[in-house]
mmCIF entry with sequence, helices, sheets and N, C-alpha, C, O atoms, coordinates in Angstrom:
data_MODEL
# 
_entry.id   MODEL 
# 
_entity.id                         1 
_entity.type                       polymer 
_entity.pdbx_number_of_molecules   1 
# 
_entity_poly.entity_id                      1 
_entity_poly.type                           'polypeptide(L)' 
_entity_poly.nstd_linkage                   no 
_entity_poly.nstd_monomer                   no 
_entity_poly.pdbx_seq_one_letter_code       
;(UNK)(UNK)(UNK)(UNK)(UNK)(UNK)(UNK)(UNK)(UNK)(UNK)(UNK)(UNK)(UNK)(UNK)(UNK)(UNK)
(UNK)(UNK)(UNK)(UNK)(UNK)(UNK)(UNK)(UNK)(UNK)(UNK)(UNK)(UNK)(UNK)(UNK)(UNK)(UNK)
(UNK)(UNK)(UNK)(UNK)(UNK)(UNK)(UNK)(UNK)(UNK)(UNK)(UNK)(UNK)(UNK)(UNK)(UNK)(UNK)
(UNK)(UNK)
;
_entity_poly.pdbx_seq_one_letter_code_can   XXXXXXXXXXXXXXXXXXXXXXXXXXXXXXXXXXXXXXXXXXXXXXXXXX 
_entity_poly.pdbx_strand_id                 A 
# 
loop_
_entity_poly_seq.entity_id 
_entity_poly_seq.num 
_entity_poly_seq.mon_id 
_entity_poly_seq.hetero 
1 1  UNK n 
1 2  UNK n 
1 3  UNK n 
1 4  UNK n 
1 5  UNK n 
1 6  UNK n 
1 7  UNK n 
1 8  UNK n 
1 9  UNK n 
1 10 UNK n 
1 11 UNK n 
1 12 UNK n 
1 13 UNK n 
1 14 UNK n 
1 15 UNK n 
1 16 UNK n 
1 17 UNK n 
1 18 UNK n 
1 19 UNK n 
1 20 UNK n 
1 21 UNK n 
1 22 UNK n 
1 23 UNK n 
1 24 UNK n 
1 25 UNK n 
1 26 UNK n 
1 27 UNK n 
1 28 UNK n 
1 29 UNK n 
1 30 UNK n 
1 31 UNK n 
1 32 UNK n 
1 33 UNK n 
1 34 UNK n 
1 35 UNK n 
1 36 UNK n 
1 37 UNK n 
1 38 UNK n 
1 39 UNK n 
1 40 UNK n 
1 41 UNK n 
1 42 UNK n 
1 43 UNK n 
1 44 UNK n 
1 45 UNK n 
1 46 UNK n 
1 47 UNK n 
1 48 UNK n 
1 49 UNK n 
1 50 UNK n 
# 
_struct_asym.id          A 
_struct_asym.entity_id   1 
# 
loop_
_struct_conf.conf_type_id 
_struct_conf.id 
_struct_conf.pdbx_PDB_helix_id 
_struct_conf.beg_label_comp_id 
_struct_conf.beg_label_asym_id 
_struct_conf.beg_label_seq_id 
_struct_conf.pdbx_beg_PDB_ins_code 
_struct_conf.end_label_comp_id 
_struct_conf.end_label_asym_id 
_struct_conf.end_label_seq_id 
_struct_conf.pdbx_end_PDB_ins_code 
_struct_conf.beg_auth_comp_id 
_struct_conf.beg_auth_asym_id 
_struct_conf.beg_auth_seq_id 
_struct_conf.end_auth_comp_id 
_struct_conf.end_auth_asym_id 
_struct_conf.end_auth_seq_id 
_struct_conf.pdbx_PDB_helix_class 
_struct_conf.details 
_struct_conf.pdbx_PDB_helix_length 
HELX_P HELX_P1 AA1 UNK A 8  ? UNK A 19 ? UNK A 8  UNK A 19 1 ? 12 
HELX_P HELX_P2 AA2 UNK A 23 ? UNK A 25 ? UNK A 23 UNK A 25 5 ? 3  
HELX_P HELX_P3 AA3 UNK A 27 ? UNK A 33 ? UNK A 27 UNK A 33 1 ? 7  
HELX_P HELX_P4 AA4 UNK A 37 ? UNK A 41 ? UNK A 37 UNK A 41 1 ? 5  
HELX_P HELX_P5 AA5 UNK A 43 ? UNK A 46 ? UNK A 43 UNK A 46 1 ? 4  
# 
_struct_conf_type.id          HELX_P 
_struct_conf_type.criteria    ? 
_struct_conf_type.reference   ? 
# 
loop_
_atom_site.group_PDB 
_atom_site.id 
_atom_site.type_symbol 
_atom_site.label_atom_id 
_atom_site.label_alt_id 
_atom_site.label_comp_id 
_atom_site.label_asym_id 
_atom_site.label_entity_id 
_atom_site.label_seq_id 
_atom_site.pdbx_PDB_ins_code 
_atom_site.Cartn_x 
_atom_site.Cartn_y 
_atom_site.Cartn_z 
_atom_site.occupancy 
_atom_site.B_iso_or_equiv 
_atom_site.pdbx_formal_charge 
_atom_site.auth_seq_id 
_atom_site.auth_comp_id 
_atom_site.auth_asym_id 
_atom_site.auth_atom_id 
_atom_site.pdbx_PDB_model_num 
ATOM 1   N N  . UNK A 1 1  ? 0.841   -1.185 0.000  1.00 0.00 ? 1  UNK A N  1 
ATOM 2   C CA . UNK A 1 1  ? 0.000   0.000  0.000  1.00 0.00 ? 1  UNK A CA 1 
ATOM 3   C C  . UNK A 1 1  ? 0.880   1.240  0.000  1.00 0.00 ? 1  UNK A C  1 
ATOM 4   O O  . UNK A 1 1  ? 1.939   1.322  0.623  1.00 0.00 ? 1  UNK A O  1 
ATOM 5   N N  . UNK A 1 2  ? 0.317   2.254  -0.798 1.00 0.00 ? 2  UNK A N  1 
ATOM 6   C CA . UNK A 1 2  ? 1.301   3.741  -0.957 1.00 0.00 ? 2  UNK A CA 1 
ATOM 7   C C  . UNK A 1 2  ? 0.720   4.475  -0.447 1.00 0.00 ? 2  UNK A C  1 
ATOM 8   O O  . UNK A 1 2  ? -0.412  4.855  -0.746 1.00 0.00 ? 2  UNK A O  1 
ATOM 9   N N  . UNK A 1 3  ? 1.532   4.897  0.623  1.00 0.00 ? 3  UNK A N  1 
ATOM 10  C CA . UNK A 1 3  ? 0.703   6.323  1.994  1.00 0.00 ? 3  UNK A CA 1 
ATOM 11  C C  . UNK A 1 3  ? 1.455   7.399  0.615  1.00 0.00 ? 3  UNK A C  1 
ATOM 12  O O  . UNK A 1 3  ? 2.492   7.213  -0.022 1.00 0.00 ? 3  UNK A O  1 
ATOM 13  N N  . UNK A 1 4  ? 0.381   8.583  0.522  1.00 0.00 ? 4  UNK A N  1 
ATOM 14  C CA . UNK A 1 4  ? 0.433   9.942  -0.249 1.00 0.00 ? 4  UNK A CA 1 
ATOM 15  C C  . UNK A 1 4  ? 0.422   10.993 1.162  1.00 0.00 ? 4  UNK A C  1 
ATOM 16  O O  . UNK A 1 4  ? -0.340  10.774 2.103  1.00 0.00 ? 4  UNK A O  1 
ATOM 17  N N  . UNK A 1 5  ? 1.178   11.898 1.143  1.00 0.00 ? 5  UNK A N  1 
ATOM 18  C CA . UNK A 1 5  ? 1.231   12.954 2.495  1.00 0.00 ? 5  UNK A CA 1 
ATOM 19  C C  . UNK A 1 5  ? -0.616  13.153 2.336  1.00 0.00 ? 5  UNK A C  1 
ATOM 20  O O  . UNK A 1 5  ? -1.483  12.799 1.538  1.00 0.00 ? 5  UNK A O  1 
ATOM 21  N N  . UNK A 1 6  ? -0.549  13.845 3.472  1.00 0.00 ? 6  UNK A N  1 
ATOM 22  C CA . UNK A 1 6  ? -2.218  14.414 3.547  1.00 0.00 ? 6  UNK A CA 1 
ATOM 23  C C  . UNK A 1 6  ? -1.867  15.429 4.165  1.00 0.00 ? 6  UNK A C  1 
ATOM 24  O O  . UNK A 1 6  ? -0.727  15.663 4.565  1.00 0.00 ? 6  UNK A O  1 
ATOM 25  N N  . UNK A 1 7  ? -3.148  16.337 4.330  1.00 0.00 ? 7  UNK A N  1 
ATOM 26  C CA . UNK A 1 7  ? -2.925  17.652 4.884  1.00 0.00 ? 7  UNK A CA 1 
ATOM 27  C C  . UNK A 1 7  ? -3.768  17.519 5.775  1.00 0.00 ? 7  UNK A C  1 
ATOM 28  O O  . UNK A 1 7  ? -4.412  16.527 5.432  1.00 0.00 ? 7  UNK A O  1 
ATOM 29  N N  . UNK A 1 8  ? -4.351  18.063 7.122  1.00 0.00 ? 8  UNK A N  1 
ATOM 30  C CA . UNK A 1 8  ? -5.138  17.954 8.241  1.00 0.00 ? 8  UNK A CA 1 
ATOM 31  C C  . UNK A 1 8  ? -6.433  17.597 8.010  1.00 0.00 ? 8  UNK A C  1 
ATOM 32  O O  . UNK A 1 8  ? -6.987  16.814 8.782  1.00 0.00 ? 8  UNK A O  1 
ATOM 33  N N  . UNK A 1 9  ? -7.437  18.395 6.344  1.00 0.00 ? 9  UNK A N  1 
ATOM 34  C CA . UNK A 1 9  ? -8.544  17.843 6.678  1.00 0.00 ? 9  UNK A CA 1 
ATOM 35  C C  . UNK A 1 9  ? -8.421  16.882 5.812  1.00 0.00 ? 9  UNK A C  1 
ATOM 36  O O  . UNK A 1 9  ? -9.561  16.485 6.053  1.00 0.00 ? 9  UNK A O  1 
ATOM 37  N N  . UNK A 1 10 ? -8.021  16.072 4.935  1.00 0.00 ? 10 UNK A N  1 
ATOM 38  C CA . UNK A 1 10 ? -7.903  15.027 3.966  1.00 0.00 ? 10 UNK A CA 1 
ATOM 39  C C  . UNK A 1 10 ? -7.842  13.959 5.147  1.00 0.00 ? 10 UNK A C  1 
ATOM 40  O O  . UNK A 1 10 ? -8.689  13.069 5.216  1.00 0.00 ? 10 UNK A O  1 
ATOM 41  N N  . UNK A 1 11 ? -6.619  14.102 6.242  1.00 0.00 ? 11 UNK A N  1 
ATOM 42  C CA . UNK A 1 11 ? -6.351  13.145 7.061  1.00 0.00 ? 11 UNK A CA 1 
ATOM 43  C C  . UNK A 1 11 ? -8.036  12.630 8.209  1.00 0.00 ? 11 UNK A C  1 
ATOM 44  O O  . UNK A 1 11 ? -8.497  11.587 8.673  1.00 0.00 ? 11 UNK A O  1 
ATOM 45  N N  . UNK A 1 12 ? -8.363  13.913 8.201  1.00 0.00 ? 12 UNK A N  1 
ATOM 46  C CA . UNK A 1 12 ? -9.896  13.871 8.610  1.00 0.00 ? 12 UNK A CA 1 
ATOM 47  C C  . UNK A 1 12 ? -10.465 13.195 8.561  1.00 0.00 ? 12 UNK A C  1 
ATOM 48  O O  . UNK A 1 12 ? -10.775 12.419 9.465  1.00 0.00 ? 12 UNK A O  1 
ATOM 49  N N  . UNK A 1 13 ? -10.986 13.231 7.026  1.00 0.00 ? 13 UNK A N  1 
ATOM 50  C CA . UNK A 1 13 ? -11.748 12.915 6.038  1.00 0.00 ? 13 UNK A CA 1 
ATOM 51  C C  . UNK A 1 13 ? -11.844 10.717 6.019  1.00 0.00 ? 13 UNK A C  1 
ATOM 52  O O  . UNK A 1 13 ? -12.692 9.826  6.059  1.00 0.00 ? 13 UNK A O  1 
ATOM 53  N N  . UNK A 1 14 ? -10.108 10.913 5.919  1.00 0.00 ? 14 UNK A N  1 
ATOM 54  C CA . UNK A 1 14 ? -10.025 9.432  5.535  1.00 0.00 ? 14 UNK A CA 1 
ATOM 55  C C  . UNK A 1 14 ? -10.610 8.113  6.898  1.00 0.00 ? 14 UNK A C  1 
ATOM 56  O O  . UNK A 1 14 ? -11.223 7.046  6.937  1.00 0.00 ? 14 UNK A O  1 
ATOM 57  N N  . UNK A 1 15 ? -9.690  9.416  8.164  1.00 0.00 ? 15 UNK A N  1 
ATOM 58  C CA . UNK A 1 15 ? -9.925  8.763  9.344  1.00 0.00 ? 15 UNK A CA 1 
ATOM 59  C C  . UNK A 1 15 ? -11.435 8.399  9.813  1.00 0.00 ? 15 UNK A C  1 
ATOM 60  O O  . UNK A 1 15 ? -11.928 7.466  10.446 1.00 0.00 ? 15 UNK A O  1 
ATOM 61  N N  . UNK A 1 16 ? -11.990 9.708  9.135  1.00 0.00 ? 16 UNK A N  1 
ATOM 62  C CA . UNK A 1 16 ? -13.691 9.314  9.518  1.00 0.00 ? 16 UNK A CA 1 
ATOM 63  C C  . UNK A 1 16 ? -14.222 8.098  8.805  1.00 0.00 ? 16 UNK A C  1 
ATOM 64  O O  . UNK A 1 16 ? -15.093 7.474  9.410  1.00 0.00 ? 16 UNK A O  1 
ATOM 65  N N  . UNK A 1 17 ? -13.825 7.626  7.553  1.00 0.00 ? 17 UNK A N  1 
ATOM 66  C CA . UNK A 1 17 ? -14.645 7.040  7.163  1.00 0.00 ? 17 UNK A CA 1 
ATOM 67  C C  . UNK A 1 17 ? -14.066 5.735  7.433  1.00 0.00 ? 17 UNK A C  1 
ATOM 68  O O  . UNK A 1 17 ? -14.899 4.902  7.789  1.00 0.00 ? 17 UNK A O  1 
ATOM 69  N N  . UNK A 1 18 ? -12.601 5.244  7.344  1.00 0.00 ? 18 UNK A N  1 
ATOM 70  C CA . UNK A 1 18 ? -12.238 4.407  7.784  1.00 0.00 ? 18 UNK A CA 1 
ATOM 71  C C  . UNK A 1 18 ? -12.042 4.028  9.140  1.00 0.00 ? 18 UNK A C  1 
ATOM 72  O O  . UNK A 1 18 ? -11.690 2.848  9.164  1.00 0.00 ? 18 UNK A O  1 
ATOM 73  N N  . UNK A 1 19 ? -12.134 4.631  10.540 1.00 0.00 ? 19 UNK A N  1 
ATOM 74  C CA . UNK A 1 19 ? -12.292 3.944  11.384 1.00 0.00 ? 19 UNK A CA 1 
ATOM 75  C C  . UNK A 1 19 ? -13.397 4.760  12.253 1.00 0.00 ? 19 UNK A C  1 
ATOM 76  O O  . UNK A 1 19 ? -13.395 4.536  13.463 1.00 0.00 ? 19 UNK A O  1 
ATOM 77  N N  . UNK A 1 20 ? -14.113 5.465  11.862 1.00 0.00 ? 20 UNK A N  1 
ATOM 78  C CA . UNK A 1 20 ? -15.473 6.147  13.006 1.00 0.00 ? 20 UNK A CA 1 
ATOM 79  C C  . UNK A 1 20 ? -15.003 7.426  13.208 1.00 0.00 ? 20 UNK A C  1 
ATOM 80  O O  . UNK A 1 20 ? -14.072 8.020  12.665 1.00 0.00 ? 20 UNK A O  1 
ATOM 81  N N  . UNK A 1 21 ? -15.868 7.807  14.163 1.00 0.00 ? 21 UNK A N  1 
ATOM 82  C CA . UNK A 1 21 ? -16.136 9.272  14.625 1.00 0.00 ? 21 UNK A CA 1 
ATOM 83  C C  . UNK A 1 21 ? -15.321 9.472  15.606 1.00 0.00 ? 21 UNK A C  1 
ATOM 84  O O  . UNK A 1 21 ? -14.736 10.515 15.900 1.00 0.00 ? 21 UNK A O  1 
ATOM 85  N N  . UNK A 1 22 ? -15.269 7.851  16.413 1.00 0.00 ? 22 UNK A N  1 
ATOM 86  C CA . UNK A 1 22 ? -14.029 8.247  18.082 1.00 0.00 ? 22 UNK A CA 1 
ATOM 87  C C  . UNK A 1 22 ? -12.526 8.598  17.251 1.00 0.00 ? 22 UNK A C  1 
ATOM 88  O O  . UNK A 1 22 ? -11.606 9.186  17.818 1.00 0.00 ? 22 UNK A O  1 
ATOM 89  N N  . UNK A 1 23 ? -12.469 8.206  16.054 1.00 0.00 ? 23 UNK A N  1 
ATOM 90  C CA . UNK A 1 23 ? -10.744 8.285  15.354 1.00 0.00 ? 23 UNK A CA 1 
ATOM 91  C C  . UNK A 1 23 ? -10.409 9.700  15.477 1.00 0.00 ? 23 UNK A C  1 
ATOM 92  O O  . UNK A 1 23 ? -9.352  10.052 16.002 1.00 0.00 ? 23 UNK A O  1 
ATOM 93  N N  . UNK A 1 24 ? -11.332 10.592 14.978 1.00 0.00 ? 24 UNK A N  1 
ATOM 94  C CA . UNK A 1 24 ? -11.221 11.998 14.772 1.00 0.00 ? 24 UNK A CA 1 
ATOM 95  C C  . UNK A 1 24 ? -11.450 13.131 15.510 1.00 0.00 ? 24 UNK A C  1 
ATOM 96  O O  . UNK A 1 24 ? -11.391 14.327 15.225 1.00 0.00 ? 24 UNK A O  1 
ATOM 97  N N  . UNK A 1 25 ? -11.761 12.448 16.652 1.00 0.00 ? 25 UNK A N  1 
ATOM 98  C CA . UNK A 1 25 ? -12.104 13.737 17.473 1.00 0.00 ? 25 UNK A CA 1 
ATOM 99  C C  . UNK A 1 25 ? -10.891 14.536 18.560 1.00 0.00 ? 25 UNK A C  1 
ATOM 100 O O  . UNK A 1 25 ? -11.138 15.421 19.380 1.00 0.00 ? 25 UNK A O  1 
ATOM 101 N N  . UNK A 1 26 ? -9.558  13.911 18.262 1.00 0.00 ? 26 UNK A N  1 
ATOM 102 C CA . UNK A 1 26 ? -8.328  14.793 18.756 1.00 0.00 ? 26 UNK A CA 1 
ATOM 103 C C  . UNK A 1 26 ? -7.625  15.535 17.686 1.00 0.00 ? 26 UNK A C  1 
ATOM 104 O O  . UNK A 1 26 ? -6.893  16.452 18.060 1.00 0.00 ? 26 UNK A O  1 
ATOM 105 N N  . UNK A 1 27 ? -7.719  15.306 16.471 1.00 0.00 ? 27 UNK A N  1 
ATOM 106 C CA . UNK A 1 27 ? -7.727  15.966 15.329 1.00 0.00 ? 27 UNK A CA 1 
ATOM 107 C C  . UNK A 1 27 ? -8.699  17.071 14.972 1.00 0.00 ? 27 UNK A C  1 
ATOM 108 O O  . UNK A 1 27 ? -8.237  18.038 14.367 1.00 0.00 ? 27 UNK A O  1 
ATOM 109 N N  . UNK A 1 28 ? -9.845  17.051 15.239 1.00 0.00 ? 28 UNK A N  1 
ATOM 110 C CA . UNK A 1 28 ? -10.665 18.035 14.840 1.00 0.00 ? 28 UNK A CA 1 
ATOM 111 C C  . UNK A 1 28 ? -10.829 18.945 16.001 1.00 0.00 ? 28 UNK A C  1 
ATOM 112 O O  . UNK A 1 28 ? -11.487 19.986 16.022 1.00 0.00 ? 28 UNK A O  1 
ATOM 113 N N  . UNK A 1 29 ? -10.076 18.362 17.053 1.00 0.00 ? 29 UNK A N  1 
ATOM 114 C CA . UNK A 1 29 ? -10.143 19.655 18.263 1.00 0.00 ? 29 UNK A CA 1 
ATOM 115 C C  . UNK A 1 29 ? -8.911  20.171 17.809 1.00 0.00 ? 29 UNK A C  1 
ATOM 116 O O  . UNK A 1 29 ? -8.922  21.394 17.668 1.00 0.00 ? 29 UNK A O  1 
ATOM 117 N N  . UNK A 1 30 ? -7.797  19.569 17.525 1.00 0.00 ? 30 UNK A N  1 
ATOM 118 C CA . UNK A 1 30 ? -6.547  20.083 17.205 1.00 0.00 ? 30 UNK A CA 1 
ATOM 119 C C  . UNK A 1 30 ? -6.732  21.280 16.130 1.00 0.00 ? 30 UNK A C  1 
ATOM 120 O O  . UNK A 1 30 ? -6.449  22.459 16.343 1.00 0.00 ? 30 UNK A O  1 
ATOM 121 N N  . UNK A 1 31 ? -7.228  20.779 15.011 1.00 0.00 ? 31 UNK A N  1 
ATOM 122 C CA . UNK A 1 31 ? -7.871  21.872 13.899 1.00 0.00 ? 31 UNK A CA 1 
ATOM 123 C C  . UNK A 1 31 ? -9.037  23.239 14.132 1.00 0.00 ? 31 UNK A C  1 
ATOM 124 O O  . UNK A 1 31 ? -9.334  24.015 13.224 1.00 0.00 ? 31 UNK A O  1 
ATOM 125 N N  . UNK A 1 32 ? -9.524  23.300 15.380 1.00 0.00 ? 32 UNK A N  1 
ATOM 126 C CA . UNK A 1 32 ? -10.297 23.470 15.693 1.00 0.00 ? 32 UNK A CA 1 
ATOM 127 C C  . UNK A 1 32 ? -9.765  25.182 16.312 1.00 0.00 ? 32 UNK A C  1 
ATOM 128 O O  . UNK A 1 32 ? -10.085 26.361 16.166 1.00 0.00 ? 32 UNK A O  1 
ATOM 129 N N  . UNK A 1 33 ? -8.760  24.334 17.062 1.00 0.00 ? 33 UNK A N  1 
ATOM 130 C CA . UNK A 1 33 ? -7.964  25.231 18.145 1.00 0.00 ? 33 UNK A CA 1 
ATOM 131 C C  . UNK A 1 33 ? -7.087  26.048 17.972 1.00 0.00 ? 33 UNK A C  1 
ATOM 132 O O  . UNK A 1 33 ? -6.701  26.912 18.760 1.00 0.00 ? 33 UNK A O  1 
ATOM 133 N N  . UNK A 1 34 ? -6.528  25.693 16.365 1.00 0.00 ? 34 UNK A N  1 
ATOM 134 C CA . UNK A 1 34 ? -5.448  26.505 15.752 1.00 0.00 ? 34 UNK A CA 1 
ATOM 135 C C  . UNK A 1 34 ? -6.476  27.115 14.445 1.00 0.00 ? 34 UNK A C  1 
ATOM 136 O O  . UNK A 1 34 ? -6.118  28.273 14.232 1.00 0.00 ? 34 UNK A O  1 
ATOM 137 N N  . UNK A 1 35 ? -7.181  26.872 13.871 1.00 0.00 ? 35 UNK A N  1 
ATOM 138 C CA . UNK A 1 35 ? -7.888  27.713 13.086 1.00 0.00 ? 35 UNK A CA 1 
ATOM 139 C C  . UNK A 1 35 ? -9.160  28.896 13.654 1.00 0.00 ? 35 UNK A C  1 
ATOM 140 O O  . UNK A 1 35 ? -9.484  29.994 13.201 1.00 0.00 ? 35 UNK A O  1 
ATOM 141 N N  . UNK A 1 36 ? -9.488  28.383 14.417 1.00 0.00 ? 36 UNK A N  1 
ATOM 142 C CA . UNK A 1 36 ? -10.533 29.673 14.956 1.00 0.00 ? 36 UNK A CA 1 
ATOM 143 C C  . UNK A 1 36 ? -10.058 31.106 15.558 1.00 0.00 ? 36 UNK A C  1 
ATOM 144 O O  . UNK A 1 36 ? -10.553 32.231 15.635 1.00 0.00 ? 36 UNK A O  1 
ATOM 145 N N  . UNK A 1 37 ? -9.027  30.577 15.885 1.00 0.00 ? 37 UNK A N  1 
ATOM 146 C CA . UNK A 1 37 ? -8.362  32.263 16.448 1.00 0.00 ? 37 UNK A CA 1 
ATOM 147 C C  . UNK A 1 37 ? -7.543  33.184 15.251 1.00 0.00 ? 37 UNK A C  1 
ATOM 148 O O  . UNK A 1 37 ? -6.911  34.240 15.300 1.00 0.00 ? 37 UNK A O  1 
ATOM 149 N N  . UNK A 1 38 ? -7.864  32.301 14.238 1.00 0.00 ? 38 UNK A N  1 
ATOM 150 C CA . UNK A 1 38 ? -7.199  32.881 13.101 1.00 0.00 ? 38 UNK A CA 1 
ATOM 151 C C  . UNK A 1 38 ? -7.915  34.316 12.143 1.00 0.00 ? 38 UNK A C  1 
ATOM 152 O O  . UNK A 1 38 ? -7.160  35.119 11.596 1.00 0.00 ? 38 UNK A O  1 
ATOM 153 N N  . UNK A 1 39 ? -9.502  34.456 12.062 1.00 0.00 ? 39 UNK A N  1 
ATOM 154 C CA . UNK A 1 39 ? -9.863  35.267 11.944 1.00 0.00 ? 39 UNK A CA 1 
ATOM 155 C C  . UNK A 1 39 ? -10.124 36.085 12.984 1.00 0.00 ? 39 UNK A C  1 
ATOM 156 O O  . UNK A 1 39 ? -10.540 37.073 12.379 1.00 0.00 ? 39 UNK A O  1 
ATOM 157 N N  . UNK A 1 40 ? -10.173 36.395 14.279 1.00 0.00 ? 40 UNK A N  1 
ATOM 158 C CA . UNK A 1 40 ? -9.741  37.330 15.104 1.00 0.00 ? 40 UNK A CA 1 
ATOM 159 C C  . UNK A 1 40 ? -8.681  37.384 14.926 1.00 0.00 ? 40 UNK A C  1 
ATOM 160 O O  . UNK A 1 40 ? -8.557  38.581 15.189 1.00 0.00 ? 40 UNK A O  1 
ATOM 161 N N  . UNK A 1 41 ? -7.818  37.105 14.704 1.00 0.00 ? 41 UNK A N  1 
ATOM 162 C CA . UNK A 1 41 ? -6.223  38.081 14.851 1.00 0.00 ? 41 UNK A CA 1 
ATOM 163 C C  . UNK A 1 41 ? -6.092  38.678 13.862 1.00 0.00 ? 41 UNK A C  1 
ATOM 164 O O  . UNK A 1 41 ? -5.421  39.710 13.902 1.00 0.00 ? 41 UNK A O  1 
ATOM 165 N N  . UNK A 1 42 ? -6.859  38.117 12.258 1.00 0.00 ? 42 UNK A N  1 
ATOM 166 C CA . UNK A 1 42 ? -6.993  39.031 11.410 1.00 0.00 ? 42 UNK A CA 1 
ATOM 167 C C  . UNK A 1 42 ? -7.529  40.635 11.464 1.00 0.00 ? 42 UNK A C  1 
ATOM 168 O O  . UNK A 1 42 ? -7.195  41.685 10.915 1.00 0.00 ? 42 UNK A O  1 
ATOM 169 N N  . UNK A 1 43 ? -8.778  40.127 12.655 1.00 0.00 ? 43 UNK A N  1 
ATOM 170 C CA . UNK A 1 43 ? -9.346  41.733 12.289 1.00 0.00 ? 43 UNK A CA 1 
ATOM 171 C C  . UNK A 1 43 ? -9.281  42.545 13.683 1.00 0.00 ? 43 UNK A C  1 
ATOM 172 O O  . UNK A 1 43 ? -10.004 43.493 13.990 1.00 0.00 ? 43 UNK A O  1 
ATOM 173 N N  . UNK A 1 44 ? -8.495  42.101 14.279 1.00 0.00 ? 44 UNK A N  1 
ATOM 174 C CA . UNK A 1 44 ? -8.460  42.691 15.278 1.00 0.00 ? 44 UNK A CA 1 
ATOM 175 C C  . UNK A 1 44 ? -6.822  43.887 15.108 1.00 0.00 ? 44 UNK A C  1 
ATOM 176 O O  . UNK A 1 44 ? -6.687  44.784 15.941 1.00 0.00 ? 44 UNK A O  1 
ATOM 177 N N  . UNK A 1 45 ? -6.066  43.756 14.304 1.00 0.00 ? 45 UNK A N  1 
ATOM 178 C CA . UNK A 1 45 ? -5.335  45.103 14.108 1.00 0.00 ? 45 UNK A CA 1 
ATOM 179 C C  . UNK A 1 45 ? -6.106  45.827 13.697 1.00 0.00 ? 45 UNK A C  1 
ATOM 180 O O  . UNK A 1 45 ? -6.235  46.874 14.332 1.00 0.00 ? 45 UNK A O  1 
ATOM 181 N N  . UNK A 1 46 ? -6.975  45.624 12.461 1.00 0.00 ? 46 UNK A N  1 
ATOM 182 C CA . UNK A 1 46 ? -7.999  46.438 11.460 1.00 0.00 ? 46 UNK A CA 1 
ATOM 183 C C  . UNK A 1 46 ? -8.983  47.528 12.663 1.00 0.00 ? 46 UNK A C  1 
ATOM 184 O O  . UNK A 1 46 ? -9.079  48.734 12.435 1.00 0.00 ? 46 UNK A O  1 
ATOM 185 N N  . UNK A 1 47 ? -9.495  47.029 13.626 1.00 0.00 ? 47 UNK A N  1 
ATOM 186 C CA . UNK A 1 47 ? -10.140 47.553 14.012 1.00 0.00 ? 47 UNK A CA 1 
ATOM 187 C C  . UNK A 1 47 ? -9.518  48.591 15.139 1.00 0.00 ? 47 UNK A C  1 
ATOM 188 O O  . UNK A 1 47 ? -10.062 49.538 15.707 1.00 0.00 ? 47 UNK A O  1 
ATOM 189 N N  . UNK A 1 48 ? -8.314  48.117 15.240 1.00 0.00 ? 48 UNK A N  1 
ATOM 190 C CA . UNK A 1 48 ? -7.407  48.931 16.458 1.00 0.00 ? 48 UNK A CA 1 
ATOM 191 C C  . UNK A 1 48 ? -7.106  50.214 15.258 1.00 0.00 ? 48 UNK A C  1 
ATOM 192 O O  . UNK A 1 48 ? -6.791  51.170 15.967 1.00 0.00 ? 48 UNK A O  1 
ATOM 193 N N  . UNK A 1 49 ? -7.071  50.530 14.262 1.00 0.00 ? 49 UNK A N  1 
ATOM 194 C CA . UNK A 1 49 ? -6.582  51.631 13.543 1.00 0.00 ? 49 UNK A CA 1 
ATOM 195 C C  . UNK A 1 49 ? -7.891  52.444 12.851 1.00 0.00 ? 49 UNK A C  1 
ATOM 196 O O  . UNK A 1 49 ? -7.802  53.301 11.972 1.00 0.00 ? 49 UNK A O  1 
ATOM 197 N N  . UNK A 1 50 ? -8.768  52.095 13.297 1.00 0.00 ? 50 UNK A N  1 
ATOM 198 C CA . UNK A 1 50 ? -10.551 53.114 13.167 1.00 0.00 ? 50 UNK A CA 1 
ATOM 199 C C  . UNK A 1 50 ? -10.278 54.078 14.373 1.00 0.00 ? 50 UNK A C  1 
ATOM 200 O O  . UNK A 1 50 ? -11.118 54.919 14.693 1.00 0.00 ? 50 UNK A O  1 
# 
């Protein structure tokens, strides 16, 4: 079998369907935790310069 790299949600994706919902749920907190603070930090200079 040939492992291809994956990127966080591909790895998601595969894990969900091949072994359940318990596979993915330290991954999707992981993704979770580093992407959501990402649009606040975007707009939070923006709004410091109004």
């Amino acid at each position: 079998m040939t492992t291809f790299p994956q990127g966080m949600t591909v790895k998601l994706y595969n894990n969900l369907q091949n072994d359940g919902i318990n596979a993915v749920y330290t991954l999707v907190w992981l993704l979770l935790l580093f992407t959501l603070p990402l649009p606040a930090f975007c707009l939070l200079p923006g709004r410091a310069r109004r």
